[in-house]
C-alpha positions in Angstrom: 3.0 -20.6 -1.8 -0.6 -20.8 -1.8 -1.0 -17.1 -1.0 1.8 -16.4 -3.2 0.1 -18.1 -6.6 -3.7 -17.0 -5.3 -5.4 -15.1 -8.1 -7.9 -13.9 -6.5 -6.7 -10.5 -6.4 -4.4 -8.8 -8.8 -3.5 -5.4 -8.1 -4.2 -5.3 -3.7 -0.5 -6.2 -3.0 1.8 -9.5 -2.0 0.7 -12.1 -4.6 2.8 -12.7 -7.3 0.2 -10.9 -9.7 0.0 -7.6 -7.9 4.1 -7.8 -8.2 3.8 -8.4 -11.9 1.3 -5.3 -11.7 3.8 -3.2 -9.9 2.8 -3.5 -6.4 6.9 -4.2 -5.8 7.7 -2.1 -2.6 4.2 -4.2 -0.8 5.9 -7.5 -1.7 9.3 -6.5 -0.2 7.5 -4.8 2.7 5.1 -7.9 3.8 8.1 -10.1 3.2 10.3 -8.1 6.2 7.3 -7.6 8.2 6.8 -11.6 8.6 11.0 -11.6 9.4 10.5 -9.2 12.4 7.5 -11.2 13.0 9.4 -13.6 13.7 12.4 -12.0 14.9 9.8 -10.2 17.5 9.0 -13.5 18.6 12.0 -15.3 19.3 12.9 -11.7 21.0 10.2 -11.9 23.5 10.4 -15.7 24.2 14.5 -15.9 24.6 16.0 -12.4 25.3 17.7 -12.6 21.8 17.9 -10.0 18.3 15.2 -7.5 19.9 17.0 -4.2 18.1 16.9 -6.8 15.1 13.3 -6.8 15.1 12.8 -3.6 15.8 15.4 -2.6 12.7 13.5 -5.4 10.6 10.2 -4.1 11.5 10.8 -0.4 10.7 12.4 -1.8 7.1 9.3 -3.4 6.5 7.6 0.1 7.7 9.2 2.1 5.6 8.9 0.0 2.5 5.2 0.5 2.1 2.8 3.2 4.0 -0.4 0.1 4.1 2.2 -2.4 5.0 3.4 0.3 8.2 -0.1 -0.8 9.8 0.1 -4.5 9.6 3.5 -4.2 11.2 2.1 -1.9 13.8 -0.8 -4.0 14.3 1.0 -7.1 14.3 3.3 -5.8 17.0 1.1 -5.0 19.8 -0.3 -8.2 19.2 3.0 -10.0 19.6 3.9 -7.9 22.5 0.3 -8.1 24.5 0.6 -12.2 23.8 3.7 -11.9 25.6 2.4 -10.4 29.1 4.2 -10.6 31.9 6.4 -7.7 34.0 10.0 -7.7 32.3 8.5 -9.1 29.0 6.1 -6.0 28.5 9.2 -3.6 29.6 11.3 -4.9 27.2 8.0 -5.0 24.7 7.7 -1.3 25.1 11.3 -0.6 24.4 11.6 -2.3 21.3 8.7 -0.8 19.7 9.6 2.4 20.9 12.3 1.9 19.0 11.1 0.6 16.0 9.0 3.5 16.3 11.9 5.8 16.4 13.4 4.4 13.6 10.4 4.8 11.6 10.0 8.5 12.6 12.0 10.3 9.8 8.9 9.1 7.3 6.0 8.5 9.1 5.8 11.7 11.1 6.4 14.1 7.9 4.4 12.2 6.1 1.2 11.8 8.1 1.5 15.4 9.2 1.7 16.7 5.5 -0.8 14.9 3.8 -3.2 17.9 3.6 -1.2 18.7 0.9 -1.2 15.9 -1.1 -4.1 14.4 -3.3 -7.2 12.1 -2.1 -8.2 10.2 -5.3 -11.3 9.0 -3.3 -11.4 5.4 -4.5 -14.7 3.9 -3.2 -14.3 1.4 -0.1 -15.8 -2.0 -0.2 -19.6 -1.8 1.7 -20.5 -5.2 1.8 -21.7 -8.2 1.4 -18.8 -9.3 2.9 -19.1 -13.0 2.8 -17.9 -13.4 -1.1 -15.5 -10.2 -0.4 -13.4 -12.2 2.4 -14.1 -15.9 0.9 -13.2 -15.4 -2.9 -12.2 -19.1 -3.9 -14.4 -21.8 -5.1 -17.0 -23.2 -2.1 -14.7 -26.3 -1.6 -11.2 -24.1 -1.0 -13.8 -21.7 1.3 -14.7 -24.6 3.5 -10.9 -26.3 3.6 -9.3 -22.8 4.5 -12.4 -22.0 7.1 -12.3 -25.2 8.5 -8.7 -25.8 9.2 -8.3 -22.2 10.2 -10.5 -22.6 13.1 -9.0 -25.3 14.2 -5.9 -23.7 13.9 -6.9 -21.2 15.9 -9.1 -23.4 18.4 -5.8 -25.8 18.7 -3.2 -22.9 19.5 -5.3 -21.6 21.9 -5.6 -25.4 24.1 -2.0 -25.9 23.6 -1.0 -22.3 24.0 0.6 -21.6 20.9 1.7 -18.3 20.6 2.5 -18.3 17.3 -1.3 -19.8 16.1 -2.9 -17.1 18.7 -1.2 -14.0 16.6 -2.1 -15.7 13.3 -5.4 -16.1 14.6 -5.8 -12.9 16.7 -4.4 -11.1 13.7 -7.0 -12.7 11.0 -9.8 -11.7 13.2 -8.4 -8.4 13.7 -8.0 -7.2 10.2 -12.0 -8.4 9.6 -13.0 -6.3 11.7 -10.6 -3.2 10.2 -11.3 -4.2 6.9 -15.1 -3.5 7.2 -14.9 -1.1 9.6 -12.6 1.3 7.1 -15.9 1.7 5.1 -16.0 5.0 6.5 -12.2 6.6 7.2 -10.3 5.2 10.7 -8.9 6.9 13.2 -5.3 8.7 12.8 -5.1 6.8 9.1 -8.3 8.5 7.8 -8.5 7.8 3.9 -5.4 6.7 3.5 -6.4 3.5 3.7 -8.7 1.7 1.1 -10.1 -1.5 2.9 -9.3 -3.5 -0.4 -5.7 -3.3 0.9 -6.8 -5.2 3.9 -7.6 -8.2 2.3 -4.1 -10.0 1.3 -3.0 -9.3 5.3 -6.6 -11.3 6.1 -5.6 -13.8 3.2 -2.1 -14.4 4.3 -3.0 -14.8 7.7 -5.7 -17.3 7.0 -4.1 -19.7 4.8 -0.8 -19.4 8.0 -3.6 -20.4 10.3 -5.2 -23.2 8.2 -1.7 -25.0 7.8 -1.6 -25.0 11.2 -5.0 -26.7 11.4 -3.6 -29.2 8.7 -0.9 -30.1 11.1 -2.7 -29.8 14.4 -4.8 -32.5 12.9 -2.7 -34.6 11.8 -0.8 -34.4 15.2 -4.0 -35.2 17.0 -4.4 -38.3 14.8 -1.1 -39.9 15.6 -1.6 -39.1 19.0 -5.0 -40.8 19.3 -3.6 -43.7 17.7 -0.6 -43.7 20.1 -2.9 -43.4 22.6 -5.5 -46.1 21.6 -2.3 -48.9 21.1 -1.2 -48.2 24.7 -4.9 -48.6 25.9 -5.1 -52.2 23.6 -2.0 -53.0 25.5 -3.3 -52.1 28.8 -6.9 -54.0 27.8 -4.9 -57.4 27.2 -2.6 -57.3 29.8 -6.0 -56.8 32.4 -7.2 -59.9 30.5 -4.0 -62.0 30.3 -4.1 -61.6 34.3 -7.7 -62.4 35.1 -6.6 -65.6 32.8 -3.4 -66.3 35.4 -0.8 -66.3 32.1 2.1 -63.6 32.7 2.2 -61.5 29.6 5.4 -59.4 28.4 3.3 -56.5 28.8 4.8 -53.9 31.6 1.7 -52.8 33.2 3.7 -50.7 35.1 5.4 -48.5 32.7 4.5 -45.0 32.6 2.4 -43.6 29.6 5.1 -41.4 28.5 7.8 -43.3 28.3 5.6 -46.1 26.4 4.6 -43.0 23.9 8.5 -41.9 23.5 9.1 -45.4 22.3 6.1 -45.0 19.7 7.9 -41.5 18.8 9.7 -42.6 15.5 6.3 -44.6 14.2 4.3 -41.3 14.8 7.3 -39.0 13.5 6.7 -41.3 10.2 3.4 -41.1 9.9 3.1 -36.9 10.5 5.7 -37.0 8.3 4.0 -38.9 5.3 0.9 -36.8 6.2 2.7 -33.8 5.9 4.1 -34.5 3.0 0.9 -35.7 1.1 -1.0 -32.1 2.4 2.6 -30.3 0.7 1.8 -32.6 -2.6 -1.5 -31.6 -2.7 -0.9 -28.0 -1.7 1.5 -28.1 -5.2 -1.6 -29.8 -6.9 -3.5 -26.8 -6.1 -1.5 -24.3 -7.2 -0.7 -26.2 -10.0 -4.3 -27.1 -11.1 -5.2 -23.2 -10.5 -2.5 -22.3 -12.7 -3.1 -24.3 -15.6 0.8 -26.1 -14.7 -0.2 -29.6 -14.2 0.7 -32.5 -16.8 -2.3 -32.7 -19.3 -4.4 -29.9 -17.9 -6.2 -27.6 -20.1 -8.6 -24.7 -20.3 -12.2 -25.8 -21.7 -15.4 -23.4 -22.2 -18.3 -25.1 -20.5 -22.2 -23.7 -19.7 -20.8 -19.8 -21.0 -17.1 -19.9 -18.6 -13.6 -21.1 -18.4 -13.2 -24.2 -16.3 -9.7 -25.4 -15.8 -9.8 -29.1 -16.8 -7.2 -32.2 -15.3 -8.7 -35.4 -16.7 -12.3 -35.7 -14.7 -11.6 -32.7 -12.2 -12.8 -29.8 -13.0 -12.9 -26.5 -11.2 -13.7 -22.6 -12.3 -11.3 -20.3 -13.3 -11.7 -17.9 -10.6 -10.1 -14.7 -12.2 -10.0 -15.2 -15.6 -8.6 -11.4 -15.8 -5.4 -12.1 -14.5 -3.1 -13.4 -16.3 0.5 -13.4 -14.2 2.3 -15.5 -16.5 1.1 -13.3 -19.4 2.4 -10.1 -17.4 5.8 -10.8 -16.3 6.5 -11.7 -20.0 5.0 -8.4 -20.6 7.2 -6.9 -18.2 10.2 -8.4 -18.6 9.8 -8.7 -22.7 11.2 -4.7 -22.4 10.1 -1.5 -24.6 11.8 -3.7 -27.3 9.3 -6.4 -27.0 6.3 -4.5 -27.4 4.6 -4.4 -30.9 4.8 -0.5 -31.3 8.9 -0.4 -30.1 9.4 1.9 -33.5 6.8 4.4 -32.8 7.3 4.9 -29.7 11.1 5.1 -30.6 10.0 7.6 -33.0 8.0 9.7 -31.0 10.9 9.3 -28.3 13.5 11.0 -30.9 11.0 14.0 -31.8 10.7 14.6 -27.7 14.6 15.0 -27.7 14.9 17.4 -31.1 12.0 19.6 -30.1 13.7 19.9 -26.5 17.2 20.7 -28.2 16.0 23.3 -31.1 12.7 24.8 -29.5 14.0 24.5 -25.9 13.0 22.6 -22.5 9.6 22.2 -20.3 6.5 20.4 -19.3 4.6 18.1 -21.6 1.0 17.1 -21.7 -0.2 14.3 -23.8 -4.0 13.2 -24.8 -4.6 10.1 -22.9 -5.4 6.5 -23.7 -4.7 3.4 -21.8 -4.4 1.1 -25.0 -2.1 3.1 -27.0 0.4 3.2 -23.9 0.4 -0.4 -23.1 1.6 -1.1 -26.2 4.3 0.8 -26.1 5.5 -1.8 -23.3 4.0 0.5 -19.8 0.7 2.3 -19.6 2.9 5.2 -18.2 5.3 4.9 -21.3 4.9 8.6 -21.8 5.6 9.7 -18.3 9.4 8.5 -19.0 9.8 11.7 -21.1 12.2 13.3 -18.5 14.3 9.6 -18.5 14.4 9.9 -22.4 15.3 13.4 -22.4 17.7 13.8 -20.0 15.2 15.9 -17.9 14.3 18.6 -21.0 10.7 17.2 -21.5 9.1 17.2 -18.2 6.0 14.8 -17.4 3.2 16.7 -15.5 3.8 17.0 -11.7 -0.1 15.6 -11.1 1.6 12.3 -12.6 3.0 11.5 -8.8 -1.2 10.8 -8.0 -1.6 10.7 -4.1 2.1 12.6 -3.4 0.9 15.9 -5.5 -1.2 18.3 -4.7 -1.4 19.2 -8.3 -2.4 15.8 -9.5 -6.5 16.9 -9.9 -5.6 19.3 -12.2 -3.2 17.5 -14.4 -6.0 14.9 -14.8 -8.7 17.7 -15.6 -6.1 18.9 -18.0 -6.1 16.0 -19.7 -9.2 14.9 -19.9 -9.9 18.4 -21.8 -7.0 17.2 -24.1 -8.0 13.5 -24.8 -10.8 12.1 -26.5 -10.8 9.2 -24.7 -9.5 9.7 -20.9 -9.3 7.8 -18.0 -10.5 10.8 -15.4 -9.4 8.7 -12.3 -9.8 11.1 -9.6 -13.3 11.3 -8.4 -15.7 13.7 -8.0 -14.1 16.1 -10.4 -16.4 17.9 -12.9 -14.5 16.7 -16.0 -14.7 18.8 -19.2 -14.3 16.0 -21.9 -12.4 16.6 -25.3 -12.5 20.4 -24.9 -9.7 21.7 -26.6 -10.5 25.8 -25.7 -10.2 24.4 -21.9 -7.3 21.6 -22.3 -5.2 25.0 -24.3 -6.1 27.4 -21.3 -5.8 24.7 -18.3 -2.3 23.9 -19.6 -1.1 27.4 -19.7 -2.7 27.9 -16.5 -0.6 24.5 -15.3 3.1 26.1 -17.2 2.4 23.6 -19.7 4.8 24.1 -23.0 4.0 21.0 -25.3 1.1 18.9 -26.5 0.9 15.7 -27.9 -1.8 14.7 -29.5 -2.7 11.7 -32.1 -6.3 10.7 -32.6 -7.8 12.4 -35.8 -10.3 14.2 -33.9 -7.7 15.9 -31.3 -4.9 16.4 -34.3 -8.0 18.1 -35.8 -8.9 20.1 -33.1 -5.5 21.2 -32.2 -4.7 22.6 -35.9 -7.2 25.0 -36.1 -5.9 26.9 -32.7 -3.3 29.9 -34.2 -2.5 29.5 -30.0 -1.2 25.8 -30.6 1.9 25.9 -33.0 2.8 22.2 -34.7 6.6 21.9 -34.0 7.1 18.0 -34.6 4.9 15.5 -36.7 5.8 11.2 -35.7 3.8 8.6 -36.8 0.3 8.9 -35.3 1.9 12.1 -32.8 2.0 15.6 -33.7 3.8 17.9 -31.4 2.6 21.4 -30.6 3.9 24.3 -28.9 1.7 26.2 -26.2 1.9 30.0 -27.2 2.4 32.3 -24.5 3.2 29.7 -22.3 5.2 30.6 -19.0 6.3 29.4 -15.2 6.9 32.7 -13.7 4.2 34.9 -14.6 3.3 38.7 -13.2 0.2 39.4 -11.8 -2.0 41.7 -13.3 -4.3 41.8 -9.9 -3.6 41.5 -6.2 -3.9 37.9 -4.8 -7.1 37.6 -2.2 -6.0 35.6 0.8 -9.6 33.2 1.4 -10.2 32.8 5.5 -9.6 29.6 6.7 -12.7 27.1 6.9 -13.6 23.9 9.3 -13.6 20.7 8.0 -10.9 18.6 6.1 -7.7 21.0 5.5 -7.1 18.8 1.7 -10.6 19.3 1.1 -11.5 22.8 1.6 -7.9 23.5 -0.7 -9.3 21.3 -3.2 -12.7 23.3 -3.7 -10.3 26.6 -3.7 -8.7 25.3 -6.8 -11.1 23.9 -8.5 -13.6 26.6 -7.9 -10.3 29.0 -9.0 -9.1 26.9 -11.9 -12.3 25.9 -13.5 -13.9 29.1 -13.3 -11.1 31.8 -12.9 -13.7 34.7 -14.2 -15.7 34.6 -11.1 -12.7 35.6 -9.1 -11.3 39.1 -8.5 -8.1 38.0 -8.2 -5.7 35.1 -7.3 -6.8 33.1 -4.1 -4.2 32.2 -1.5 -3.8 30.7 1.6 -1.8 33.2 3.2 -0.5 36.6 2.6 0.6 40.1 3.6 -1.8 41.6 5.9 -2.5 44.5 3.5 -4.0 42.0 1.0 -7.4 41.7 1.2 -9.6 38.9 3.2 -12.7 37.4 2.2 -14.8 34.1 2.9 -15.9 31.4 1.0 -19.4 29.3 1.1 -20.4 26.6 -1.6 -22.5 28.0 -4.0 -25.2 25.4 -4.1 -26.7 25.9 -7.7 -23.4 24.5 -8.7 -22.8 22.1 -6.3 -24.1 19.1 -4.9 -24.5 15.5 -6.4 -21.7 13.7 -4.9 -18.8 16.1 -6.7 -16.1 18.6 -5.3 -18.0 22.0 -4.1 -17.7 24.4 -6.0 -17.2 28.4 -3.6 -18.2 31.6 -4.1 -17.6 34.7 -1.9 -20.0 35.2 1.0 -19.5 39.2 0.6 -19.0 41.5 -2.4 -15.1 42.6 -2.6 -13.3 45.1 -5.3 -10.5 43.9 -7.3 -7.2 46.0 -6.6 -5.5 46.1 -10.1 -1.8 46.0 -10.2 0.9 47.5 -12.6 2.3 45.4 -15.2 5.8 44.5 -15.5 7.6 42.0 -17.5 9.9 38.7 -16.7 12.5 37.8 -19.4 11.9 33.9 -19.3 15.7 33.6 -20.8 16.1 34.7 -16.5 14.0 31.9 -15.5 16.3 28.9 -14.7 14.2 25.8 -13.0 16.5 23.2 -11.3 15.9 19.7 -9.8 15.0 21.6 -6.4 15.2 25.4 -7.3 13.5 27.9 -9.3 14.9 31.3 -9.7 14.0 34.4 -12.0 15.1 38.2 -12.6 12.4 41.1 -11.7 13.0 44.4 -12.9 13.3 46.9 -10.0 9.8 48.1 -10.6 8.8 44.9 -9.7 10.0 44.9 -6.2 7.0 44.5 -3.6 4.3 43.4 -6.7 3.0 40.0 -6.7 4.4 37.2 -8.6 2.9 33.7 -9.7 5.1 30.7 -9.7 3.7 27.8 -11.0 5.6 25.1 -9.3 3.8 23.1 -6.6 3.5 24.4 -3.3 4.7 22.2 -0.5 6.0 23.7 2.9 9.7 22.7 2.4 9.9 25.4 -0.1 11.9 28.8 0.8 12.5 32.1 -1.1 15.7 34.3 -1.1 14.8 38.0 -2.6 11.3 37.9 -1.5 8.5 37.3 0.9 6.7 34.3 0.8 6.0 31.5 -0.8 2.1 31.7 -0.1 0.2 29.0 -1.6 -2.0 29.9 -4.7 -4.8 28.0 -6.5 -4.9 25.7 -8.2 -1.9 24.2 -6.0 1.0 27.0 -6.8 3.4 29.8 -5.5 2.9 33.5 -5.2 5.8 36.0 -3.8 6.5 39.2 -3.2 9.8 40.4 -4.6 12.6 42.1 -2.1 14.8 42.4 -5.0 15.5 42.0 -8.4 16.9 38.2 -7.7 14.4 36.1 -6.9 15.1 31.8 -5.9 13.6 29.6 -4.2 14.8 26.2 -3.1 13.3 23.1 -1.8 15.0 21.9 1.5 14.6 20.7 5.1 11.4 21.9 7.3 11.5 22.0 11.1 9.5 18.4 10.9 11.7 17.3 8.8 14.7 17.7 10.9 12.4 17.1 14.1 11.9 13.3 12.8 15.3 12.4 11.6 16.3 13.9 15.0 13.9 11.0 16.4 15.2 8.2 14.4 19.0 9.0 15.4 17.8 8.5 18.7 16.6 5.1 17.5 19.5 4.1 16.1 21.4 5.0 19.8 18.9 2.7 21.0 20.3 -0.4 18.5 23.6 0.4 19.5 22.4 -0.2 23.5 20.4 -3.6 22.3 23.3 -4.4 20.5 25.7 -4.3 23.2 23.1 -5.8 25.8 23.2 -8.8 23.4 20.9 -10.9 25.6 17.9 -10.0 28.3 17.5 -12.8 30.7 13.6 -13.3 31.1 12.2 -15.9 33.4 10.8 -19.1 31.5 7.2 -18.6 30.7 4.8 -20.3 33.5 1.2 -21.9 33.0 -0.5 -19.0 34.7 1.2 -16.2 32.9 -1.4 -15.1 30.4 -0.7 -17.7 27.5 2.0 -20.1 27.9 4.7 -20.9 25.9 4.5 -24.4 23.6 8.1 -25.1 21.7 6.8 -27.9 19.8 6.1 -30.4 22.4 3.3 -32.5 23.3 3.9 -32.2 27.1 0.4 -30.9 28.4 -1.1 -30.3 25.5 -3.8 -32.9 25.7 -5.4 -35.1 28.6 -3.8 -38.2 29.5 -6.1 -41.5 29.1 -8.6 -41.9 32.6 -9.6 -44.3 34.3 -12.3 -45.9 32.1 -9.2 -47.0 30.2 -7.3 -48.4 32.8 -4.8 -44.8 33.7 -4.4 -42.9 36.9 -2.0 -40.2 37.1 -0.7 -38.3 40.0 0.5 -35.3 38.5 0.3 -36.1 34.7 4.5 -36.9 34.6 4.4 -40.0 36.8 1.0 -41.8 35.3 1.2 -45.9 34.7 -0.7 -48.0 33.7 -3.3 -50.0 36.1 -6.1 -52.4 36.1 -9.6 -50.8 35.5 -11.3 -50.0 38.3 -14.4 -52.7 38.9 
């Protein structure tokens, strides 16, 4: 609950105010990860649900790629805490096949990312000491405090659970700081803010643990200190000569079973004062408690309950604010009718002018309130699929999505540019009109005066809907399948990050398309012309994407011009296909869908990939399709994971593995709950012996 209602954080993932910012797939994810947590546990300890946990775990995986390392993380923990012979066989077996399971995504998608997009958000560098402790100095202290003894305690009493809490915590600090610069095998995938609610939710576990490790040591101690009182008077009572109804001769644990219930009672009350006050907290944090109110004091927001006050530590998130905004619907929103409006115009243009992409000028404000800052990116939902949203909308998924995004910047007066170290041309219409041809654009939407302006005076721009603030123009000349006037020139592979050196291809090709001879590719037939590429450093430099030029002189090879009917040009949910004339066979055509390597053609060679992030063939005949389906990997992992899911069927029929109970010397013993061992029996100074810890009574002082 505490984790759950933290503010500190609004957008990283598993609080309630990253869910109400959309961050839905982390919070289902983290919850099944901390079920096959647990699953994983009882697993190891009794022989019991180990496919379970493995099927839990890889739901969790497979929920969220950032969630996928916690879980993988937090299972070799689990499994190395568990260390003996049969345990670690058994270990191995069930996160082989969690890891089976997990194969048909995480093996396509880790081996494919070179074609998606890095939006190179900047990682976290320090100081770390505010960056991991975010609340008020007072919650800092409680939370550090009780999580090292938390930690501190599990370890004497061998805990397993406290030792993976605590092992865990420690281990995402380290990964968290150490993914300043990209890790191992998940490179820059991984932002280290994402770290932080794993190290949160991991702490605040280990500091209730602290809470109640304390309180048992209390009630203990006091148990402990009546028996010694008893064992001071009987000493006393004797040297006296009076017989006393004291058994000096009972043993320590049977004298602490029958002080069981009074303890039980008094955790119990503890307990439930540290829940009360837990509620308090969250309550006081979240301006929900009886008679508490917000009060501006010395310049800030302070959260006020009679003479307590405290800092409002976020005072940008608002979580009860958003899920009204969420859940208020498109209806809610202030600007329901215009966007309505402009909704309606979408659908007539697409049914009298015809279907395709849509490119809109940008602006966070306008969007949100229309009731989502990606209101416009429903287009396709609205439409039935005849207005499309730009593919770069998808963000890390697309390879296309730097363009869209240098697209619209060109288009908007005011845009968001969120992909870094992009040479952005701001509020350029002559740019925005030919990136979006270059992109298969159709339509432009437009509403601030200066971009409405802008936009009329183009004869290349034709205005085919006017709503409210919106007006609606048609991109002349526009097309998906275009011939090539020029032969494509295949550029020679470089070292170095495979998404990186594509990205300064198409930037370098669809920012400055002049200084090329023809269309760049990746690959190609071996009669079209190779050539290298170096950065061309009185362009490049100061922290932004390279931008290439040739490192020797090469001829462009001019090619004849044909025509493609577009009314032959039928794009489907996972196919494209087009009519050539017969002329056309063996000439190179442009198809500006984006590449992936799933893609196939029928009726021509290819696909080769083409800058910016597109499709070139070669036409066999006068049909051309292509058609997105199944790779090798592809069918390679699910392959995997149906071995996986014979693996559930074997721990589901073995039902139970017999392990041997965990002893004292194997690595870190088990502790279900029970005092036995877990602290030192009274000594001599207060009148105890013991034999062997089980058998101890109580006995006169010695001297």
């Amino acid at each position: 609950m505490l984790f759950l209602f933290d503010e500190n954080f609004s957008i990283y993932g598993g609080n309630v105010a990253s869910t109400m910012a959309g961050e839905f797939s982390f919070s289902i994810a983290l919850s099944l990860a901390l079920l096959g947590f647990g699953l994983l546990a009882r697993g190891l300890r009794e022989g019991r649900g180990l496919g379970a946990a493995a099927l839990v775990l890889a739901l969790a995986a497979v929920s969220h790629g950032i969630v996928a390392i916690f879980v993988g993380l937090g299972a070799v923990t689990l499994m190395l805490l568990w260390a003996d012979r049969k345990r670690w066989k058994w270990s191995l077996a069930t996160l082989g096949t969690f890891g089976l399971l997990v194969a048909w995504w995480i093996l396509p998608f880790k081996l494919t990312t070179h074609y998606m997009t890095n939006m190179k958000y900047e990682p976290y560098d320090g100081p770390w000491w505010k960056f991991f402790n975010p609340q008020s100095p007072q919650m800092t202290v409680f939370l550090l405090l009780f999580a090292l003894i938390g930690f501190g305690a599990s370890i004497v009493r061998r805990n397993r659970a406290g030792a993976f809490l605590g092992v865990s915590c420690v281990t995402w600090v380290v990964l968290v700081v150490a993914a300043r610069k990209p890790l191992p095998f998940v490179g820059d995938l991984f932002w280290n803010y994402r770290g932080l609610p794993f190290f949160f939710l991991l702490r605040y576990l280990l500091a209730m643990i602290g809470v109640a490790e304390t309180i048992r040591f209390l009630t203990r101690a006091w148990a402990l200190n009546r028996i010694a009182g008893s064992s001071v008077e009987s000493e006393s009572d004797e040297g006296l000569g009076s017989t006393s109804s004291a058994a000096p001769d009972v043993p320590i644990r049977e004298q602490l079973d029958r002080l069981e219930g009074a303890r039980v009672r008094v955790q119990g009350m503890a307990l439930l004062v540290v829940g009360l006050l837990s509620l308090g907290w969250v309550g006081f944090a979240i301006d929900r408690l009886p008679f508490e109110r917000q009060v501006y004091q010395d310049g800030k927001w302070v959260h006020q309950w009679g003479f307590i006050k405290g800092p409002v530590v976020n005072d940008g998130v608002d979580s009860d604010g958003w899920a009204s905004y969420n859940f208020d619907g498109y209806e809610g929103r202030e600007n329901w009718n215009e966007y309505r409006a402009v909704l309606q115009a979408s659908k007539d243009v697409g049914s009298t002018r015809g279907c395709g992409r849509a490119l809109w000028e940008h602006q966070s404000d306008k969007y949100g309130n229309y009731g989502t800052p990606m209101a416009l990116m429903l287009l396709p939902f609205w439409t039935d699929g005849c207005i499309g949203s730009m593919e770069g909308l998808f963000f890390e998924a697309s390879g296309t999505t730097p363009y869209h995004f240098l697209a619209a910047s060109a288009a908007s007066e005011n845009a968001s540019d969120p992909v870094r170290a992009l040479r952005y041309d701001k509020n350029n219409i002559d740019l925005a009109v030919a990136y979006m041809r270059n992109l298969g654009v159709r339509y432009y939407y437009a509403f601030t005066p200066t971009m409405v302006e802008k936009a009329s005076k183009r004869s290349d721009l034709v205005e085919v809907s006017v709503s409210g603030p919106w007006h609606i123009y048609e991109i002349k000349d526009w097309a998906l399948v275009v011939p090539l006037d020029a032969e494509p020139v295949v550029v020679r592979e470089r070292s170095g990050d495979a998404r990186e050196r594509w990205l300064e291809i198409g930037v370098s090709y669809f920012q400055h398309p002049n200084d090329w001879k023809g269309l760049l590719v990746a690959d190609g037939p071996k009669v079209w012309q190779r050539v290298d590429v170096v950065p061309d450093d009185s362009r490049s430099g100061d922290n932004r994407v390279d931008v290439l030029t040739t490192r020797t002189p090469y001829a462009a090879r001019p090619a004849a011009p044909f025509v493609i009917d577009p009314a032959t040009v039928r794009l489907g949910q996972s196919s494209i296909e087009f009519d050539v004339p017969e002329s056309a066979i063996g000439r190179p055509v442009l198809v500006r869908v984006s590449y992936f390597p799933n893609w196939r053609a029928h009726g021509a060679k290819g696909p080769y990939r083409a800058a910016p992030n597109f499709m070139v063939v070669v036409p066999t005949g006068t049909h051309v399709r292509l058609s997105y389906g199944y790779s090798a990997l592809d069918l390679g992992s699910y392959f995997l994971t149906l071995v996986g899911v014979g693996l559930l069927v074997f721990f589901w029929r073995r039902r139970k593995v017999n392990f041997d109970p965990i002893r004292p010397d194997a690595g870190l013993p088990d502790a279900a709950g029970s005092d036995e061992g877990s602290y030192p029996e009274p000594n001599a100074d207060v009148g105890v012996s013991a034999d062997d810890g089980s058998s101890a009574h109580v006995t006169p002082a010695a001297g």
